[in-house]
Structures are given as C-alpha cells and as structure tokens.
CHARMM internal coordinates of N, CA and C (Angstrom, degrees):
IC EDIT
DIST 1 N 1 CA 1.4659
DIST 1 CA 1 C 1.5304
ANGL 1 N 1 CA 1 C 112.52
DIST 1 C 2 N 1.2897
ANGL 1 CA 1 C 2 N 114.12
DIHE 1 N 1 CA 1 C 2 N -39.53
DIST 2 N 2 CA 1.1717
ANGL 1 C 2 N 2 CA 128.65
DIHE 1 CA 1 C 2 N 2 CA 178.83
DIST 2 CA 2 C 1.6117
ANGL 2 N 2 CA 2 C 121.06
DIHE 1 C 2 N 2 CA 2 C -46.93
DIST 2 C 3 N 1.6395
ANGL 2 CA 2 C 3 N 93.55
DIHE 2 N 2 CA 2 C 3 N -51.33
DIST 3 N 3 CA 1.3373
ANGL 2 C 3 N 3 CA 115.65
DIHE 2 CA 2 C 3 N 3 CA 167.03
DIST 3 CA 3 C 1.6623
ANGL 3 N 3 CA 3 C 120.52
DIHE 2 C 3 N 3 CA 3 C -35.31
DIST 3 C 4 N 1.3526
ANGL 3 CA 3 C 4 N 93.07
DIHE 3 N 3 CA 3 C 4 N -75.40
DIST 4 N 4 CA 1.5060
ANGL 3 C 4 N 4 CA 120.43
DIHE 3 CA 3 C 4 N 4 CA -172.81
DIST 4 CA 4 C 1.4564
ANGL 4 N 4 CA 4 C 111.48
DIHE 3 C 4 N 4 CA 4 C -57.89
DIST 4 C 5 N 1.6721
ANGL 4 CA 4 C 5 N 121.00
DIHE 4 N 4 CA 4 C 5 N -30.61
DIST 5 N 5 CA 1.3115
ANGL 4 C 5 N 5 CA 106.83
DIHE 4 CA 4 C 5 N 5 CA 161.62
DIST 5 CA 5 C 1.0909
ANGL 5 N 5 CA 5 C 138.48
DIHE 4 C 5 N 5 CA 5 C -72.42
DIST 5 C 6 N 1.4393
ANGL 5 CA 5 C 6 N 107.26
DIHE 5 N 5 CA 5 C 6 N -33.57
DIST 6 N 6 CA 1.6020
ANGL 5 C 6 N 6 CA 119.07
DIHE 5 CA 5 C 6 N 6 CA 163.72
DIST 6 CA 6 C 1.5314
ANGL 6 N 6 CA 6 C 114.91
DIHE 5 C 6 N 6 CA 6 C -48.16
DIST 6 C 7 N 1.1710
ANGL 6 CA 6 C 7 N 96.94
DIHE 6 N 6 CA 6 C 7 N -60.66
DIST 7 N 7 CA 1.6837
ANGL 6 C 7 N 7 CA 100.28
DIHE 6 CA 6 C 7 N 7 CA -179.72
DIST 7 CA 7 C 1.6922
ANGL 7 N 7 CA 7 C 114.10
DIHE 6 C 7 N 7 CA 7 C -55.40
DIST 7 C 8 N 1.1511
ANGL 7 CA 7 C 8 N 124.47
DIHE 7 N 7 CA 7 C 8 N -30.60
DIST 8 N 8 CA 1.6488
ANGL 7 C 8 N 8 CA 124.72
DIHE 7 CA 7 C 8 N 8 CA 178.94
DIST 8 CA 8 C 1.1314
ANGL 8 N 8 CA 8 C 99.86
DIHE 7 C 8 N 8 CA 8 C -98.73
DIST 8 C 9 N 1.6967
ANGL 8 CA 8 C 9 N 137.11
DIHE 8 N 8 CA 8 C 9 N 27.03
DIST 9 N 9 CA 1.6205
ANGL 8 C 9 N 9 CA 126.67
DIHE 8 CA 8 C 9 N 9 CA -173.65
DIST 9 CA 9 C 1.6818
ANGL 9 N 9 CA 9 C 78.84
DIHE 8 C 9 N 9 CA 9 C -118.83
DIST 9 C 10 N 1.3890
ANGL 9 CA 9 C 10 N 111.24
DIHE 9 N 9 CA 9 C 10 N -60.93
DIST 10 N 10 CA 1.7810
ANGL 9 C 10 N 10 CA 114.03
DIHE 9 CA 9 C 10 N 10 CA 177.37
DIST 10 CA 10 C 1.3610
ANGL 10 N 10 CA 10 C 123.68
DIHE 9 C 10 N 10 CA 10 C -48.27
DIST 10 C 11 N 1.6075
ANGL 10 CA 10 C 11 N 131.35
DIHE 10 N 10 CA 10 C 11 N -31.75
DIST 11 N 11 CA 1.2815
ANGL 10 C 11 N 11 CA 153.07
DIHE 10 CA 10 C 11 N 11 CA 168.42
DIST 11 CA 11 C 1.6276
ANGL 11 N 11 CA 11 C 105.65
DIHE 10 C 11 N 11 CA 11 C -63.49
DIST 11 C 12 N 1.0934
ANGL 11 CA 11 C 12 N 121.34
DIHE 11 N 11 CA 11 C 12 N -62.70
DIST 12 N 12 CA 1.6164
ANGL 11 C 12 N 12 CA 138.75
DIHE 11 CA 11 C 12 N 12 CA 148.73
DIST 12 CA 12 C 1.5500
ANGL 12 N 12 CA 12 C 103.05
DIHE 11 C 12 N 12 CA 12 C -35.58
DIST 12 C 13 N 1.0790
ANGL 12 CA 12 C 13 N 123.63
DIHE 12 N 12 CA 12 C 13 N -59.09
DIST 13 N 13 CA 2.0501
ANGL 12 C 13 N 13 CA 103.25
DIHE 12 CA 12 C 13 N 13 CA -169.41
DIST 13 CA 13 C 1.7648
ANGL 13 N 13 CA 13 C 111.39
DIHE 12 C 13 N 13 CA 13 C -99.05
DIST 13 C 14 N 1.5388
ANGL 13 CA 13 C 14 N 108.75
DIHE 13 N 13 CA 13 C 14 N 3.87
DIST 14 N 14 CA 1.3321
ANGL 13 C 14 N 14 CA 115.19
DIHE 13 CA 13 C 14 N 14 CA 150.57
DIST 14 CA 14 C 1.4596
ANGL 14 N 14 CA 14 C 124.04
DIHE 13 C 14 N 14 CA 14 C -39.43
DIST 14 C 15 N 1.6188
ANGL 14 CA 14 C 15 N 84.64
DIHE 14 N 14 CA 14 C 15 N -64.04
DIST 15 N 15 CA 1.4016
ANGL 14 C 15 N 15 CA 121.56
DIHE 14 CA 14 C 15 N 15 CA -144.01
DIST 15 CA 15 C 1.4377
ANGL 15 N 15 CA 15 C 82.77
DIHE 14 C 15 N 15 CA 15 C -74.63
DIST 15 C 16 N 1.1405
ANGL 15 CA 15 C 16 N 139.44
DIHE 15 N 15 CA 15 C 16 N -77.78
DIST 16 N 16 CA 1.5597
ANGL 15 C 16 N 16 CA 157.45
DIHE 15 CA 15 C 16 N 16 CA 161.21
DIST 16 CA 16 C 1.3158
ANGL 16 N 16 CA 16 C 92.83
DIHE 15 C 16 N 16 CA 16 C -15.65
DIST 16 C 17 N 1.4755
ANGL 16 CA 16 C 17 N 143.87
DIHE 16 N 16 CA 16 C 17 N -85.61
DIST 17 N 17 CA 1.4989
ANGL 16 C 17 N 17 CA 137.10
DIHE 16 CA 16 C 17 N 17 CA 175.45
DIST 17 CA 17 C 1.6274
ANGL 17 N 17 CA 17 C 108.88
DIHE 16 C 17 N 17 CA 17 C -15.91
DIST 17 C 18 N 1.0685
ANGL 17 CA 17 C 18 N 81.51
DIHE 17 N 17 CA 17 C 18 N -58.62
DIST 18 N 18 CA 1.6798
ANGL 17 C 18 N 18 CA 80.42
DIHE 17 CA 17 C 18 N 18 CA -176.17
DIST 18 CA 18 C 1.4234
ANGL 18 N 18 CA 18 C 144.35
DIHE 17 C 18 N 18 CA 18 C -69.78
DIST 18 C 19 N 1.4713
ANGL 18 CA 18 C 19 N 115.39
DIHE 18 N 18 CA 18 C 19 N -40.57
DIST 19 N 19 CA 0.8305
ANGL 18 C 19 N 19 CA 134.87
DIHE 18 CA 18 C 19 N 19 CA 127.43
DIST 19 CA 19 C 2.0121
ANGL 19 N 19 CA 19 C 129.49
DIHE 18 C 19 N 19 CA 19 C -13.79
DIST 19 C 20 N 1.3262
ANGL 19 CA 19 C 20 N 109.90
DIHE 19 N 19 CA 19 C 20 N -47.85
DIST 20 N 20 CA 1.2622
ANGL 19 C 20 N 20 CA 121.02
DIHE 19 CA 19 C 20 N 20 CA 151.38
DIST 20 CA 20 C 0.9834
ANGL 20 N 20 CA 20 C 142.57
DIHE 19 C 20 N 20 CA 20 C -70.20
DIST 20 C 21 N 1.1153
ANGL 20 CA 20 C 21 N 100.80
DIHE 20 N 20 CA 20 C 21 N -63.04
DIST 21 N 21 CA 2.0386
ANGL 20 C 21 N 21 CA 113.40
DIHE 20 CA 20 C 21 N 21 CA 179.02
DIST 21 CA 21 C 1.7156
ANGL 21 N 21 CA 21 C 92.70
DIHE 20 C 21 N 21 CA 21 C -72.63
DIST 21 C 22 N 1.1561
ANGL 21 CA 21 C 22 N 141.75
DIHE 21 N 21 CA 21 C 22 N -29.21
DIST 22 N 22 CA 1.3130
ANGL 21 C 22 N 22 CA 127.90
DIHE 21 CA 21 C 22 N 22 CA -161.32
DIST 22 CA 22 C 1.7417
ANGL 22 N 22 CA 22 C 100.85
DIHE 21 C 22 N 22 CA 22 C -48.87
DIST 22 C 23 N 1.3973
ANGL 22 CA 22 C 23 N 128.91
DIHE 22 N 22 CA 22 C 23 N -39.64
DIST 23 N 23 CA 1.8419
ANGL 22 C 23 N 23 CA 122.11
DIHE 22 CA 22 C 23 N 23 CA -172.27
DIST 23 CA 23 C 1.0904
ANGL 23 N 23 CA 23 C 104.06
DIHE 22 C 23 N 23 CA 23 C -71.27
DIST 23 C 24 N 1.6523
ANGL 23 CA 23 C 24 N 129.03
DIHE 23 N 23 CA 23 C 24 N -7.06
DIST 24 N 24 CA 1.2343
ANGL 23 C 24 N 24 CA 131.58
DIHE 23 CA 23 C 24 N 24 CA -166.81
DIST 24 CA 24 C 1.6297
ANGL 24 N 24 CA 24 C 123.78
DIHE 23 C 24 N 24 CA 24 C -107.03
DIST 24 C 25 N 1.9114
ANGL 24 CA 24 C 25 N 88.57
DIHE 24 N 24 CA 24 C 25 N 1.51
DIST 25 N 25 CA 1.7771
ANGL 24 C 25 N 25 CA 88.79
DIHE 24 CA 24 C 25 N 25 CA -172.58
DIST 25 CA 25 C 1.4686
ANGL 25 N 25 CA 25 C 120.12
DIHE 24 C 25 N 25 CA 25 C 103.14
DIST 25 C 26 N 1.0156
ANGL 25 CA 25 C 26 N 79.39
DIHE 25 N 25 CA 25 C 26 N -22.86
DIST 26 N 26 CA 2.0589
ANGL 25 C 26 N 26 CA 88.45
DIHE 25 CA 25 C 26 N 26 CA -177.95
DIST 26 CA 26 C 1.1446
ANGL 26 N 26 CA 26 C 122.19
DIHE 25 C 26 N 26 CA 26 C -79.53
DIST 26 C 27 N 1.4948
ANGL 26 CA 26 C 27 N 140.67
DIHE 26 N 26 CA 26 C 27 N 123.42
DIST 27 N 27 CA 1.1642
ANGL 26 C 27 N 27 CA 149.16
DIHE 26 CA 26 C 27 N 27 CA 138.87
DIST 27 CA 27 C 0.8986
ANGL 27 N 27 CA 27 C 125.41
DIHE 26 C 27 N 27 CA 27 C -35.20
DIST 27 C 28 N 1.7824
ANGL 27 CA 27 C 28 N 150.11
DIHE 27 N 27 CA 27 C 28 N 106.47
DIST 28 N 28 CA 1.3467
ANGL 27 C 28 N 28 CA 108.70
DIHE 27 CA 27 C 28 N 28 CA 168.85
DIST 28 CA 28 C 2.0829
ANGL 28 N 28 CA 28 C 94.96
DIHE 27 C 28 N 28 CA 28 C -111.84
DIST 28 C 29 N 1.1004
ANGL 28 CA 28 C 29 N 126.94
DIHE 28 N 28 CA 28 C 29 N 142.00
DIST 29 N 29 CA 1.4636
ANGL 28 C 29 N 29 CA 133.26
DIHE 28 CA 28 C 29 N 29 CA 134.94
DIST 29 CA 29 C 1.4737
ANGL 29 N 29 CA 29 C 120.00
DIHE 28 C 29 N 29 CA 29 C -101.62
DIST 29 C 30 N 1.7828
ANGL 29 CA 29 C 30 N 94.13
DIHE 29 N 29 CA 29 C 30 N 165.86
DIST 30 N 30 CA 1.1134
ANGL 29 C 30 N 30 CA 107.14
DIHE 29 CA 29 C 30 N 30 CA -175.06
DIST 30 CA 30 C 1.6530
ANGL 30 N 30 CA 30 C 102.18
DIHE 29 C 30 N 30 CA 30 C -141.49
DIST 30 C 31 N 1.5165
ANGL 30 CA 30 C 31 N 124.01
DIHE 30 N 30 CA 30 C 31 N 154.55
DIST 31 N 31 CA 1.7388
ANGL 30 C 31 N 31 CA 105.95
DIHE 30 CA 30 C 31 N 31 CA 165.05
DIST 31 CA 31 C 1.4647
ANGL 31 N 31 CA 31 C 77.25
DIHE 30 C 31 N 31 CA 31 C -108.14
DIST 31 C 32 N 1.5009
ANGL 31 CA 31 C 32 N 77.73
DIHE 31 N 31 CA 31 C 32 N 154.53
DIST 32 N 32 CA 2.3746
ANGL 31 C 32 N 32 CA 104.18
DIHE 31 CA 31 C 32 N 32 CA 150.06
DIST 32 CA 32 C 1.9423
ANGL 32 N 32 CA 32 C 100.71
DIHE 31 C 32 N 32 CA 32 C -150.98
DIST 32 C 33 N 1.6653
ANGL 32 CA 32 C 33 N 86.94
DIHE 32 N 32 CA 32 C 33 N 91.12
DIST 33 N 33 CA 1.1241
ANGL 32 C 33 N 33 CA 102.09
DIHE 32 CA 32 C 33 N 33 CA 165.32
DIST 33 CA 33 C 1.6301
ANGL 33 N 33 CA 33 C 101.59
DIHE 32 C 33 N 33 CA 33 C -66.39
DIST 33 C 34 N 1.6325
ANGL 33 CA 33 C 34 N 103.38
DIHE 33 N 33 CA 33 C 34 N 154.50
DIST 34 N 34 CA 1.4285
ANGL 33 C 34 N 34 CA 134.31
DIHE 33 CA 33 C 34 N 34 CA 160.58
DIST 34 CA 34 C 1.3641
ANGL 34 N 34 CA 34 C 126.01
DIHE 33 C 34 N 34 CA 34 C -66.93
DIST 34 C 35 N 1.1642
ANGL 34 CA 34 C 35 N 133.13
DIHE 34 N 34 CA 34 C 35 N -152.84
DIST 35 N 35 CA 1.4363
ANGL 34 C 35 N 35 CA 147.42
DIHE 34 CA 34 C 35 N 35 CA 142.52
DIST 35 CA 35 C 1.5812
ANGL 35 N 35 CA 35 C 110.40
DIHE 34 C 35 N 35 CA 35 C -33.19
DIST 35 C 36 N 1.5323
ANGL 35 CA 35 C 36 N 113.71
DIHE 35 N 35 CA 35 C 36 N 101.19
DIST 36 N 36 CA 1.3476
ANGL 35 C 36 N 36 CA 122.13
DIHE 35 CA 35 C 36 N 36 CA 161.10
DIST 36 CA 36 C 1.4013
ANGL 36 N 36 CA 36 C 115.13
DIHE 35 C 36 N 36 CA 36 C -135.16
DIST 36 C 37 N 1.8275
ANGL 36 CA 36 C 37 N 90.32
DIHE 36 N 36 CA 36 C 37 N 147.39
DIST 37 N 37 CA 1.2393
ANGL 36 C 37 N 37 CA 121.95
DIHE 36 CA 36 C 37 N 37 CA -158.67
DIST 37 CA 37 C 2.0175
ANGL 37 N 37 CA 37 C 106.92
DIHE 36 C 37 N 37 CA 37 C -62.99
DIST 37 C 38 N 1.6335
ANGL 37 CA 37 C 38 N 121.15
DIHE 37 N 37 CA 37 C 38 N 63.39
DIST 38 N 38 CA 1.1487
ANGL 37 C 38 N 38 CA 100.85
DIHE 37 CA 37 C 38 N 38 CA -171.81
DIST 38 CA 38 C 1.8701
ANGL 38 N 38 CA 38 C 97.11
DIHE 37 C 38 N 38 CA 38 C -122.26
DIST 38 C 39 N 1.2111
ANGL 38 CA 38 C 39 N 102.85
DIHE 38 N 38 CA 38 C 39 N -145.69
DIST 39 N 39 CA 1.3014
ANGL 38 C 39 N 39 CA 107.42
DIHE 38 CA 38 C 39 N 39 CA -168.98
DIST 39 CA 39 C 1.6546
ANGL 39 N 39 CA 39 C 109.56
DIHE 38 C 39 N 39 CA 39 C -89.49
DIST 39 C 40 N 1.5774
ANGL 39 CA 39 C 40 N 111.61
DIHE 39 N 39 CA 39 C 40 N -19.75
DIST 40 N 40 CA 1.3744
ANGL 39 C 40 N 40 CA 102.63
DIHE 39 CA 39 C 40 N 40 CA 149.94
DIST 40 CA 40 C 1.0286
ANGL 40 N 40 CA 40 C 151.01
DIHE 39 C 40 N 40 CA 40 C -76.33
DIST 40 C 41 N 1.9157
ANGL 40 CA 40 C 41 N 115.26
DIHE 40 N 40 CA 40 C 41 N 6.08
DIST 41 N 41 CA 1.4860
ANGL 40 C 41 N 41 CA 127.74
DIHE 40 CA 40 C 41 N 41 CA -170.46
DIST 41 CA 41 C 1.7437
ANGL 41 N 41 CA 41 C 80.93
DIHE 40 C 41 N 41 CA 41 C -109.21
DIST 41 C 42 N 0.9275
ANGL 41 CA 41 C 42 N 99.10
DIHE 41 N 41 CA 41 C 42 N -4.29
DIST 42 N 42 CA 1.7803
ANGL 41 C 42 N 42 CA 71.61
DIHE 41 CA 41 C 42 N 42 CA -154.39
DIST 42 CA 42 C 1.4145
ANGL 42 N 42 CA 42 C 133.46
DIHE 41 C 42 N 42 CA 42 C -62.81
DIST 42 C 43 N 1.5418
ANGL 42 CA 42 C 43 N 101.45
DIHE 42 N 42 CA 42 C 43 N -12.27
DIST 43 N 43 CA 2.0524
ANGL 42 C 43 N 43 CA 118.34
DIHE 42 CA 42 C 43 N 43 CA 167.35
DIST 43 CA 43 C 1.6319
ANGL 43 N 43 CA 43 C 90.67
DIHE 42 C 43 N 43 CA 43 C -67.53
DIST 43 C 44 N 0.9801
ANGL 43 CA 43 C 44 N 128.53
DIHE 43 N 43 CA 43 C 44 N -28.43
DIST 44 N 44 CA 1.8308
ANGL 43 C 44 N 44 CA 119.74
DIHE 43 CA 43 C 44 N 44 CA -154.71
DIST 44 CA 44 C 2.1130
ANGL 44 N 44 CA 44 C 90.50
DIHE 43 C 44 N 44 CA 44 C -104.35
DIST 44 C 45 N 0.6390
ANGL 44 CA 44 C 45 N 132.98
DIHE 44 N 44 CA 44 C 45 N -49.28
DIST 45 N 45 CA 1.4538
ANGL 44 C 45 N 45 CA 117.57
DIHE 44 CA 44 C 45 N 45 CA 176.45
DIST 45 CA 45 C 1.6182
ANGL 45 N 45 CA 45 C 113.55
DIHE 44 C 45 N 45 CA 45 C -80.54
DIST 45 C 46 N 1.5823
ANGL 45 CA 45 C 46 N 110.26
DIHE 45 N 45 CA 45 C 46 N -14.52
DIST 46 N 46 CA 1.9620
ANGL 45 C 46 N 46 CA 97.35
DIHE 45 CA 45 C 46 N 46 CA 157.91
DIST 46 CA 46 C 1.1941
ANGL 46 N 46 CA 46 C 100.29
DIHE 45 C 46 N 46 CA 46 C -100.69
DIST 46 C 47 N 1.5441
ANGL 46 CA 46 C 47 N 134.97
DIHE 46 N 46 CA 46 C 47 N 67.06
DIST 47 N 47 CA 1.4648
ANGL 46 C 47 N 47 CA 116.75
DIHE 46 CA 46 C 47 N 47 CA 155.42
DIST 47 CA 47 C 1.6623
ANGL 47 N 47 CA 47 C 76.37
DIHE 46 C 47 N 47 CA 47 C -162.31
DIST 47 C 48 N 1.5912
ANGL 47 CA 47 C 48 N 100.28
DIHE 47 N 47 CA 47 C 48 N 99.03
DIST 48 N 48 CA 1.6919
ANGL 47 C 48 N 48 CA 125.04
DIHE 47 CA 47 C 48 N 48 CA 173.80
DIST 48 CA 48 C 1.3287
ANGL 48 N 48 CA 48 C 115.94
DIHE 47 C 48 N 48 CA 48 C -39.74
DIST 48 C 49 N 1.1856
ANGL 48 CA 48 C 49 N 110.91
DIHE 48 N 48 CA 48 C 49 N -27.64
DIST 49 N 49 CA 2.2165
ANGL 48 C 49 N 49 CA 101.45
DIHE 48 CA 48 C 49 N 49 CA -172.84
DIST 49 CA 49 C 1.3243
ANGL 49 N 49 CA 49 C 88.67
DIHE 48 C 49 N 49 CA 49 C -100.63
DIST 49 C 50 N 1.3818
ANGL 49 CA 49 C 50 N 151.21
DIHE 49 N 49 CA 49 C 50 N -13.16
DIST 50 N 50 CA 1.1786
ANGL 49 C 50 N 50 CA 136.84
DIHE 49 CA 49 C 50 N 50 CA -167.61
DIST 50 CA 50 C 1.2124
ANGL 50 N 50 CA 50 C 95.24
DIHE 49 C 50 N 50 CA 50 C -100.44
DIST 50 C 51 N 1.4134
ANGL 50 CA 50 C 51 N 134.55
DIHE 50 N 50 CA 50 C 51 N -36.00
DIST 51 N 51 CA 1.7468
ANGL 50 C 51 N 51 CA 141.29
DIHE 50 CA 50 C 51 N 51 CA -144.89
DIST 51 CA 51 C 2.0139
ANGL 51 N 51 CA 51 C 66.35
DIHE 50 C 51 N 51 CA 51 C -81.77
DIST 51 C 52 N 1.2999
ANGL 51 CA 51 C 52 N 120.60
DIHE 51 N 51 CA 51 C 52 N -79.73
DIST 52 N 52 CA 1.2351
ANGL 51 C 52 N 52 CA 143.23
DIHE 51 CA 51 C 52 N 52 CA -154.91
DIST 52 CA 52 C 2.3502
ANGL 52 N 52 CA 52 C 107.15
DIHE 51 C 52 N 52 CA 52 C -29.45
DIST 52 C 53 N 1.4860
ANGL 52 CA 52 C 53 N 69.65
DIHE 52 N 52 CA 52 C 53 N -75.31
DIST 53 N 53 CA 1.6346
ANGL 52 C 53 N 53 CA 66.03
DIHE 52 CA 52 C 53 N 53 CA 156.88
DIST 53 CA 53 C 1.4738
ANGL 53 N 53 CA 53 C 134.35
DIHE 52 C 53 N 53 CA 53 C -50.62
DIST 53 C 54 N 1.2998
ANGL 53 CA 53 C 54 N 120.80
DIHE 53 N 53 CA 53 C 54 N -45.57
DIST 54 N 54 CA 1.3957
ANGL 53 C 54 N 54 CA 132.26
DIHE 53 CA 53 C 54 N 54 CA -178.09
DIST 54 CA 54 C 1.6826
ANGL 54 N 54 CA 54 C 102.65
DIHE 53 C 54 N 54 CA 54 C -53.52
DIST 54 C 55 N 1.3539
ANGL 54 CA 54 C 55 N 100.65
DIHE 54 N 54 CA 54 C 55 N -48.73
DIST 55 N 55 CA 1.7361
ANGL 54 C 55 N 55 CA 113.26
DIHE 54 CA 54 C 55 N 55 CA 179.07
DIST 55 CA 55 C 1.1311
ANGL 55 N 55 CA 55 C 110.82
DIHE 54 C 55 N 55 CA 55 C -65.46
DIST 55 C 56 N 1.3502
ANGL 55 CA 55 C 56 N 122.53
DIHE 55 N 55 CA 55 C 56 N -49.13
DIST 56 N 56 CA 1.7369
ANGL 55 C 56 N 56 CA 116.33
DIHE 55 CA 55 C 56 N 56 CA -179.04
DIST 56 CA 56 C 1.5242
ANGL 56 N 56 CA 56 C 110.37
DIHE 55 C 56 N 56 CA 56 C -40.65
DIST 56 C 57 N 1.3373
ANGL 56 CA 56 C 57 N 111.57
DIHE 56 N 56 CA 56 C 57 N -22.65
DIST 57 N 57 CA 1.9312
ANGL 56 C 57 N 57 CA 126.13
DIHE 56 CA 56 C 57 N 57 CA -171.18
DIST 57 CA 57 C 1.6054
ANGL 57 N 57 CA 57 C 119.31
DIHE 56 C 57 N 57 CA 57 C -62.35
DIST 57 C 58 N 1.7598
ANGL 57 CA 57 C 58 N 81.21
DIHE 57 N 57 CA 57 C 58 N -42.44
DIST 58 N 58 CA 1.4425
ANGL 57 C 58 N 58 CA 102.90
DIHE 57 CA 57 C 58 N 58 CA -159.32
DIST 58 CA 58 C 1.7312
ANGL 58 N 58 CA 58 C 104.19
DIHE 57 C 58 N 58 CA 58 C -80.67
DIST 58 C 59 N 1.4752
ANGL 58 CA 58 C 59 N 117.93
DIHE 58 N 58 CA 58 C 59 N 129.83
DIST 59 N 59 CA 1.4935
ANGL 58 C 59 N 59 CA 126.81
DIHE 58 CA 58 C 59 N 59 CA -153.18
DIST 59 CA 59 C 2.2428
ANGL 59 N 59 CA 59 C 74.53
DIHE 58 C 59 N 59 CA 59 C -87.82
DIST 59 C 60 N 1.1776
ANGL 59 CA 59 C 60 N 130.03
DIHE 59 N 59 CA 59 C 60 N -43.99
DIST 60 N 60 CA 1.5917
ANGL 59 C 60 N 60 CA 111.51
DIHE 59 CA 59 C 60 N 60 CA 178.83
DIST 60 CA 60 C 1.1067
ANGL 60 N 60 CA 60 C 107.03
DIHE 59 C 60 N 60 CA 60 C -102.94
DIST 60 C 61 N 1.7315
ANGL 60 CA 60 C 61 N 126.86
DIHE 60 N 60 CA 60 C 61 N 26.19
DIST 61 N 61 CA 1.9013
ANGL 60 C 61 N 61 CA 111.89
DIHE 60 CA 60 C 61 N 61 CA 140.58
DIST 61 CA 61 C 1.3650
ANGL 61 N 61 CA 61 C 121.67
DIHE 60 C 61 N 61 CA 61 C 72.55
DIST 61 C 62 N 1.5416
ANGL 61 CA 61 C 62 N 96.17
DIHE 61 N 61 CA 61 C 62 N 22.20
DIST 62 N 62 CA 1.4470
ANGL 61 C 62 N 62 CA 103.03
DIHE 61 CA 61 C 62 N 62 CA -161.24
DIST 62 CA 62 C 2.2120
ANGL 62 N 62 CA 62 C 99.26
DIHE 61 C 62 N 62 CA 62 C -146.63
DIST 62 C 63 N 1.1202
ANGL 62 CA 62 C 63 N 107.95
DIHE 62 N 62 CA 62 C 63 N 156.13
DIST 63 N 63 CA 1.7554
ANGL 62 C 63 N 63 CA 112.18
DIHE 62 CA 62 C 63 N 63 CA 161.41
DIST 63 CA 63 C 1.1142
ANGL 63 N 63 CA 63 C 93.87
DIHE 62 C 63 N 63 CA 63 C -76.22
DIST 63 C 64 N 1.2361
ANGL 63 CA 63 C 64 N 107.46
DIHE 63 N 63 CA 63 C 64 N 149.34
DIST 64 N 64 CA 1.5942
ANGL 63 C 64 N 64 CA 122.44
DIHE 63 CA 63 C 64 N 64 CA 165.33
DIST 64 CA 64 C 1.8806
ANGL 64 N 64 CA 64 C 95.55
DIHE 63 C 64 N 64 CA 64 C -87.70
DIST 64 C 65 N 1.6907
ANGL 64 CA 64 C 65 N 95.57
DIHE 64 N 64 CA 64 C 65 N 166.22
DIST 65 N 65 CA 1.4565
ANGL 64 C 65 N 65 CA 112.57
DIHE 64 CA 64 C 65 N 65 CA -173.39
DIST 65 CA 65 C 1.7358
ANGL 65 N 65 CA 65 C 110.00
DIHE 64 C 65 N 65 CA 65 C -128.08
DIST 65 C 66 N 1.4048
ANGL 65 CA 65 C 66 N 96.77
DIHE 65 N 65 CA 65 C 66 N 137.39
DIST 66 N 66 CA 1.9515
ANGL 65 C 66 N 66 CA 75.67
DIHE 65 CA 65 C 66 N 66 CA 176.26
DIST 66 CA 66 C 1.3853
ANGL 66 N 66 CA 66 C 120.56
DIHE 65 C 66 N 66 CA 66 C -59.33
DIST 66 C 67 N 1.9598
ANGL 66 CA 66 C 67 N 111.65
DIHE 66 N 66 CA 66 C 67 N -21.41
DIST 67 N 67 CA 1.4234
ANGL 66 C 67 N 67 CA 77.24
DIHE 66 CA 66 C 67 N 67 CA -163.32
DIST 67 CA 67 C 1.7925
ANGL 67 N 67 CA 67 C 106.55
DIHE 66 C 67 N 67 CA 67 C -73.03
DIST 67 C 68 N 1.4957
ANGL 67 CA 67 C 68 N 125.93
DIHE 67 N 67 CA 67 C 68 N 14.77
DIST 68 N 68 CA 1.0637
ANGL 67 C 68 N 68 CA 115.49
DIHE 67 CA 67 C 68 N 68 CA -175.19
DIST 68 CA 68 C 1.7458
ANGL 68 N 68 CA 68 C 118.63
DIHE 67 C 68 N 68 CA 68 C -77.57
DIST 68 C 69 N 1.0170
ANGL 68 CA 68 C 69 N 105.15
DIHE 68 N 68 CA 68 C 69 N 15.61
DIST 69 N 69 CA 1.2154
ANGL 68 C 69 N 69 CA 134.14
DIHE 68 CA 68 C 69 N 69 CA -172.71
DIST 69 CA 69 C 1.5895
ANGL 69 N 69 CA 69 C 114.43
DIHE 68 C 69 N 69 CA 69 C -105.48
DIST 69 C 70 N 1.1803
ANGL 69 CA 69 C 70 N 118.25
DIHE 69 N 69 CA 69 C 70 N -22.32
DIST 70 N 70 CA 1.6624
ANGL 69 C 70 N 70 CA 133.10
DIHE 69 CA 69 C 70 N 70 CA -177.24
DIST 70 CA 70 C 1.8635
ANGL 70 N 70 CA 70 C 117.06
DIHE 69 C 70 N 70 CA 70 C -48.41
DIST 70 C 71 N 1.2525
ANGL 70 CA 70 C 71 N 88.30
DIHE 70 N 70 CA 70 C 71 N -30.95
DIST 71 N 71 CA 1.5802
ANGL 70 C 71 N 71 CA 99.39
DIHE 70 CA 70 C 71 N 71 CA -159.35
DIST 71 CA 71 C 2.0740
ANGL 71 N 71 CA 71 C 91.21
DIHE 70 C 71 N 71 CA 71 C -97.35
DIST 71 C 72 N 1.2178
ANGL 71 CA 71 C 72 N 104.39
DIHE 71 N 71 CA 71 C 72 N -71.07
DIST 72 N 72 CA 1.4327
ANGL 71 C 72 N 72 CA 112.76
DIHE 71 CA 71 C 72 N 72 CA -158.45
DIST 72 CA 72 C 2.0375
ANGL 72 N 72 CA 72 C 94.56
DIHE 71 C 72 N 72 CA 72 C -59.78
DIST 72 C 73 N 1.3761
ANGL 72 CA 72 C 73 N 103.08
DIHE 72 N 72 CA 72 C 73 N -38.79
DIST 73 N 73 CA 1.7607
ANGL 72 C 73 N 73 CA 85.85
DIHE 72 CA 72 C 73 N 73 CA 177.71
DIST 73 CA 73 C 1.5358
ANGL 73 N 73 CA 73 C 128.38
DIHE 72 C 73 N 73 CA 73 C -114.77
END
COOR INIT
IC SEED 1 N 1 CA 1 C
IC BUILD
C-alpha cells in the first residue's frame, strides 16, 4: 500500500508541477515505470500464474529492465 501511495502522490505533484510552471516556460516530466525486472519483483515473476497474469497487462509482453531507463533518465 505504501508503495502505491507514493507512486500516485509523485504522479499527483508532476501533474501539479506542471500545471504551474507551464505559463512560465517550464516543462515538467516525470517516469512511472511498471513492472520491473529487479529484486523486488522477483517472488512475482518466479511464481508462473502470477508472472503470467502480470504479463497479460503488459501492452509489450515483457518485464521491464532498468537499463530501459538509461536514455529517458
């Protein structure tokens, strides 16, 4: 739970950043990666009906990876 609020509190003051600074010139982005392949998924991609479902989600069918992250941050 903990998780999930954090992540929709930062998504929330993105959005709000932006929203502000936008008359001012400012850009703001943000990422919110998905499902990645790290040491905290790793009970959920070794247990096949859960990994499976999680994937049915994913529009490229795949875990994401940090290094997919290299470029955009």
């Amino acid at each position: 739970p903990g998780y999930a609020a954090s992540k929709g509190g930062v998504g929330s003051m993105v959005k709000a950043f932006a929203n502000e600074w936008a008359s001012k010139g400012v850009n703001v982005n943000g990422l919110a990666p998905g499902y990645i392949a790290t040491d905290n998924t790793e009970a959920l991609r070794d247990d096949p009906e859960r990994s499976k479902s999680i994937l049915d989600r994913i529009p490229a069918g795949r875990w994401g990876t940090p290094e997919d992250f290299k470029g955009p941050a």
